[in-house]
N, CA and C atoms as an extended XYZ file, in Angstrom:
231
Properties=species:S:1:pos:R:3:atomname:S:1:resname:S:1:resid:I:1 pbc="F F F"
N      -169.080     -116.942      -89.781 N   UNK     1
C      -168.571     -117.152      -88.446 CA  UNK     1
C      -168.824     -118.604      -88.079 C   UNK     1
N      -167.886     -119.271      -87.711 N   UNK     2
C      -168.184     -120.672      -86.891 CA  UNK     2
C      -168.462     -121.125      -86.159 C   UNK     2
N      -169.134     -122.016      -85.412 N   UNK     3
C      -169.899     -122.617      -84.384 CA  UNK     3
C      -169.370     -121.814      -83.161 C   UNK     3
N      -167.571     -122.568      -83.314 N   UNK     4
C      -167.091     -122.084      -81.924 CA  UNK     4
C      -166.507     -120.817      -81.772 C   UNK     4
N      -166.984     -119.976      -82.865 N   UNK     5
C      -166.483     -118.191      -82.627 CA  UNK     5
C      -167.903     -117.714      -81.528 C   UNK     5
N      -168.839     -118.269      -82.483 N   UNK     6
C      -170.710     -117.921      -82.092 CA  UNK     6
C      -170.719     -118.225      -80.675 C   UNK     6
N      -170.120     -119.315      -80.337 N   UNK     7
C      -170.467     -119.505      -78.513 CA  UNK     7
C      -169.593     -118.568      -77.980 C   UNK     7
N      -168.030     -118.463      -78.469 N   UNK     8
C      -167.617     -117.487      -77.350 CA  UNK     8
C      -168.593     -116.439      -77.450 C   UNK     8
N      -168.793     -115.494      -78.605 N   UNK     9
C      -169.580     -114.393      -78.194 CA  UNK     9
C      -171.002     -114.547      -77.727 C   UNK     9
N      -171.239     -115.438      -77.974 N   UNK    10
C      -172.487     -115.935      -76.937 CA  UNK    10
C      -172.384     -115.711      -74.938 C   UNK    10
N      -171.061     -116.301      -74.902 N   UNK    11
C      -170.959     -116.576      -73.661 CA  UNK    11
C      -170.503     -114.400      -73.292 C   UNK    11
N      -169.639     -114.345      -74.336 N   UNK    12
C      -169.477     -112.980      -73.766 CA  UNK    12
C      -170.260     -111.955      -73.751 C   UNK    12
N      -171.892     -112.533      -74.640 N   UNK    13
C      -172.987     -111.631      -74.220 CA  UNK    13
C      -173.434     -111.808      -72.800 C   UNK    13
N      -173.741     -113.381      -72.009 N   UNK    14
C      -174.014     -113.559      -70.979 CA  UNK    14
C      -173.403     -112.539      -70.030 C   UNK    14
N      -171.626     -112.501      -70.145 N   UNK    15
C      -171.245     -111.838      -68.915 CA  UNK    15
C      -171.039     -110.314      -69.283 C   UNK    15
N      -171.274     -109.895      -70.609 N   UNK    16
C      -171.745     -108.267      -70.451 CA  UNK    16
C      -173.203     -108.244      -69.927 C   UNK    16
N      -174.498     -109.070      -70.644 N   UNK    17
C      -175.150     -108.305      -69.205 CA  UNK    17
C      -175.498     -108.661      -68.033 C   UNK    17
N      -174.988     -109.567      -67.299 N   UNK    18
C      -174.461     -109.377      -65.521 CA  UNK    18
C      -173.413     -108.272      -65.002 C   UNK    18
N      -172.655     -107.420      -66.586 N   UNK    19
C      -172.083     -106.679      -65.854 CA  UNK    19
C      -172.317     -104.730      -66.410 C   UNK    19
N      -173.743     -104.789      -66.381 N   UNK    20
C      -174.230     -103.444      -67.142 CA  UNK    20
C      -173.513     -102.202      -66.052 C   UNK    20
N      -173.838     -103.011      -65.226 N   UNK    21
C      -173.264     -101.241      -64.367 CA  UNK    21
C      -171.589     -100.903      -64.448 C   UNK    21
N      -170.550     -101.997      -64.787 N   UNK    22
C      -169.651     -101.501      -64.823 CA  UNK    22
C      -169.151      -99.919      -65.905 C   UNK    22
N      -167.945      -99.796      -65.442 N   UNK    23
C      -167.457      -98.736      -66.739 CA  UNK    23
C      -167.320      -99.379      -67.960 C   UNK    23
N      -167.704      -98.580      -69.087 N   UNK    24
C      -166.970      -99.262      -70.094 CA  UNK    24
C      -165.733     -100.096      -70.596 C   UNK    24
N      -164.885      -98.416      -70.091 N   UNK    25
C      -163.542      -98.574      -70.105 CA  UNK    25
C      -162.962     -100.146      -69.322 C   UNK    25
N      -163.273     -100.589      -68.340 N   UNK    26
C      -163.544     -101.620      -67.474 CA  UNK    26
C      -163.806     -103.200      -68.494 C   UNK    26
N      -165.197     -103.066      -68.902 N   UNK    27
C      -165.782     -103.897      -69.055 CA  UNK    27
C      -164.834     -104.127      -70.599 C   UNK    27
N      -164.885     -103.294      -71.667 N   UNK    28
C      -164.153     -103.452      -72.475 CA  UNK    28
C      -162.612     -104.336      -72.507 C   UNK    28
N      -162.047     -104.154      -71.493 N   UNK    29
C      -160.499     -104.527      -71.252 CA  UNK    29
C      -161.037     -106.024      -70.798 C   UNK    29
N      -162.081     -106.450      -70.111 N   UNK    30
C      -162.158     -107.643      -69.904 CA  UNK    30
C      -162.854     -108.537      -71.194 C   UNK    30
N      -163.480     -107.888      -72.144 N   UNK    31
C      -163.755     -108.420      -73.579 CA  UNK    31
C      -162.764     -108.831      -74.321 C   UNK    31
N      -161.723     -108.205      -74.266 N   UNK    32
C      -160.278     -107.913      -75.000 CA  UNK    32
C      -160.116     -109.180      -74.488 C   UNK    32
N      -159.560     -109.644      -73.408 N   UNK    33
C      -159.082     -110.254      -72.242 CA  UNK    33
C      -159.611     -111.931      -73.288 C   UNK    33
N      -161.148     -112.154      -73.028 N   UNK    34
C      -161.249     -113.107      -73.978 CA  UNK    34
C      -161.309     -113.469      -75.370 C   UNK    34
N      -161.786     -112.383      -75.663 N   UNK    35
C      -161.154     -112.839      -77.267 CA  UNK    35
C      -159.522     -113.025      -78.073 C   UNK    35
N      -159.395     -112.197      -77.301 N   UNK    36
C      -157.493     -112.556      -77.238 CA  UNK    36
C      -157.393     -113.919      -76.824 C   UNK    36
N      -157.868     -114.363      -75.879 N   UNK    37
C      -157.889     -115.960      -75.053 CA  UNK    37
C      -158.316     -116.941      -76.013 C   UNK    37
N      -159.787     -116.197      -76.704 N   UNK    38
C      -159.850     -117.398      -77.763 CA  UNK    38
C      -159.165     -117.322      -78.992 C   UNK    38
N      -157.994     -116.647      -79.470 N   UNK    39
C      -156.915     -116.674      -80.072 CA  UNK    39
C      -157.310     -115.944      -81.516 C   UNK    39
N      -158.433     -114.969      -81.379 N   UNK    40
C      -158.896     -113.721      -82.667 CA  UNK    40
C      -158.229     -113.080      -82.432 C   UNK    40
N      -157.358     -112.051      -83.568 N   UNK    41
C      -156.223     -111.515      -83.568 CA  UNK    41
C      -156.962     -110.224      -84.295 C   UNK    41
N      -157.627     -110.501      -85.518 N   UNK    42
C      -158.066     -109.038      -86.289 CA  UNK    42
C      -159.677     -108.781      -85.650 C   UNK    42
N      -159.846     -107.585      -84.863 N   UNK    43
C      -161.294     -107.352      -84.365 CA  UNK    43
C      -160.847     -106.189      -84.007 C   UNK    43
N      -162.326     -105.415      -83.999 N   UNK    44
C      -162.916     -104.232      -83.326 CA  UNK    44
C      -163.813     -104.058      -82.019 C   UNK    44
N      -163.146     -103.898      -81.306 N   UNK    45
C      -164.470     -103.296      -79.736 CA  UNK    45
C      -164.309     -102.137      -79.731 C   UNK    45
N      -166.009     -101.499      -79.821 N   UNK    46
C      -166.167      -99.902      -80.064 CA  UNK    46
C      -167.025      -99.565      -79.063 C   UNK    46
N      -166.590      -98.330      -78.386 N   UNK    47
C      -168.000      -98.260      -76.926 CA  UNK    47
C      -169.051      -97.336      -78.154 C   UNK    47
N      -170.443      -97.635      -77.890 N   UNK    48
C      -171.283      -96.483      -78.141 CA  UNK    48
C      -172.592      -96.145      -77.355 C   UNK    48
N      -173.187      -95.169      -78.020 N   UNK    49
C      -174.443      -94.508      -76.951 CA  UNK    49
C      -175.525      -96.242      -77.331 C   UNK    49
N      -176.467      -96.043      -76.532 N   UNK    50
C      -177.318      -96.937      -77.393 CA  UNK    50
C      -177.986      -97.226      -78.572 C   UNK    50
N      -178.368      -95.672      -78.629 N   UNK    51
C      -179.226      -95.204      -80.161 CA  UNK    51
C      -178.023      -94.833      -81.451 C   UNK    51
N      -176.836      -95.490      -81.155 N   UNK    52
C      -176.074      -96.076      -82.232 CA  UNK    52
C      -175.546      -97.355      -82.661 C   UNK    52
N      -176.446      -97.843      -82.218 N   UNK    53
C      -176.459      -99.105      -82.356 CA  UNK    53
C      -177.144      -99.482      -83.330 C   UNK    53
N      -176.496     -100.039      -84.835 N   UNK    54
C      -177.543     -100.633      -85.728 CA  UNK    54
C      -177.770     -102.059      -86.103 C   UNK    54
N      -176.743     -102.817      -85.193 N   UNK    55
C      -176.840     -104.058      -85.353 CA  UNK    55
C      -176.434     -104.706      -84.408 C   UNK    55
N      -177.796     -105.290      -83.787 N   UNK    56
C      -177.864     -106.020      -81.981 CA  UNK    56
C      -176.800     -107.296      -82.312 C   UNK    56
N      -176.799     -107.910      -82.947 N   UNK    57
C      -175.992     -108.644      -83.298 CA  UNK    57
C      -174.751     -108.511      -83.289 C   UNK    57
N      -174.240     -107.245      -83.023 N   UNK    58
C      -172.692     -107.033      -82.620 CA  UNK    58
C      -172.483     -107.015      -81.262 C   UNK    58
N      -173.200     -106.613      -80.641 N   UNK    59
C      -173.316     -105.957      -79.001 CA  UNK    59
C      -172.823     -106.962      -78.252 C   UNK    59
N      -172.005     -106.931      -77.764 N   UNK    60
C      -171.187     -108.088      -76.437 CA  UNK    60
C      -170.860     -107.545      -75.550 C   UNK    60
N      -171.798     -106.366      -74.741 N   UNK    61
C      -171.591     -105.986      -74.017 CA  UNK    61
C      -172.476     -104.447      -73.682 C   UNK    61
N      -172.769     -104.355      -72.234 N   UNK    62
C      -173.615     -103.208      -71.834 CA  UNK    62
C      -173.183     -102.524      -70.466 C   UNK    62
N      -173.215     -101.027      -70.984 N   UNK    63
C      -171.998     -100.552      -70.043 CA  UNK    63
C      -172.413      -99.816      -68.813 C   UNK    63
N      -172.101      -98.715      -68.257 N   UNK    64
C      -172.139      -97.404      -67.585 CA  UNK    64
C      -173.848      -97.552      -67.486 C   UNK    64
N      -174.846      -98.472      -66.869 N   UNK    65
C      -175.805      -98.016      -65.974 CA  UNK    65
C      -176.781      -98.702      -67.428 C   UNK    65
N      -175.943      -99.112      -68.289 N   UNK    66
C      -177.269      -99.735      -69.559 CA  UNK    66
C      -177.073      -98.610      -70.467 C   UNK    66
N      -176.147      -97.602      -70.245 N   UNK    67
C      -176.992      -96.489      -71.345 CA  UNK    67
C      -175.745      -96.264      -72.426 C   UNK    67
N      -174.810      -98.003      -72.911 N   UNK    68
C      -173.555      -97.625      -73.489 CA  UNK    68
C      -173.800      -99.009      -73.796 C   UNK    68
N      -173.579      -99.468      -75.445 N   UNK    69
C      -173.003     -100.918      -75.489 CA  UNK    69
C      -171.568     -101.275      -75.943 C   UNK    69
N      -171.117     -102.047      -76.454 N   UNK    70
C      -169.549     -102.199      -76.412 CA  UNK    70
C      -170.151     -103.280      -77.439 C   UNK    70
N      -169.873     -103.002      -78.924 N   UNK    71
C      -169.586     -103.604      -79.894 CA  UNK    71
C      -168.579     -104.372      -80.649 C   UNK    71
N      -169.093     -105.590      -81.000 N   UNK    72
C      -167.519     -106.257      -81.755 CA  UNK    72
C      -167.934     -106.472      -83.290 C   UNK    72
N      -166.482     -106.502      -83.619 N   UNK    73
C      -166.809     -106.402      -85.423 CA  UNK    73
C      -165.501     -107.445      -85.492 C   UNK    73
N      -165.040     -108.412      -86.091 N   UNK    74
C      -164.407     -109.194      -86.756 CA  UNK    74
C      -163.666     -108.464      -87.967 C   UNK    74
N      -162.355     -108.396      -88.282 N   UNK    75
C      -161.647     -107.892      -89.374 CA  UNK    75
C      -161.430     -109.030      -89.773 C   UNK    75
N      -161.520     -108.753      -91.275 N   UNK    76
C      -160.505     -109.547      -92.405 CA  UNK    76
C      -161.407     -110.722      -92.741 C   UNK    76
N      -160.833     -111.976      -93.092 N   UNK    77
C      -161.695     -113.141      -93.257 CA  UNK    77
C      -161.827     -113.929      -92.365 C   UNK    77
């Protein structure tokens, strides 16, 4: 991953958690929103419980009251 992939999801960890209490469903569509913006075309955003979470390092996002994160995964090369 490159410098300037690492800051967007940097920055889009900042504003998932200022926005833990939203809905997923919610918070997700506004993740979409920037990574589409920063012009990634092959990716995954997956909502899950917390205790499926095996790699903090995906998490860009925290949902429904803290008790949901919203994961990204990068497709392809």
């Amino acid at each position: 991953m490159n410098r300037w992939m690492a800051g967007v999801l940097l920055g889009l960890l900042a504003g998932g958690a200022a926005a833990a209490t939203k809905p997923c469903e919610e918070l997700k569509a506004e993740i979409e929103v920037k990574i589409q913006a920063a012009g990634v075309t092959s990716y995954t955003l997956e909502i899950v419980r917390n205790d499926e979470v095996t790699d903090p390092s995906m998490v860009v996002g925290s949902c429904d009251g803290g008790t949901k994160k919203i994961i990204y995964q990068k497709n392809g090369s």
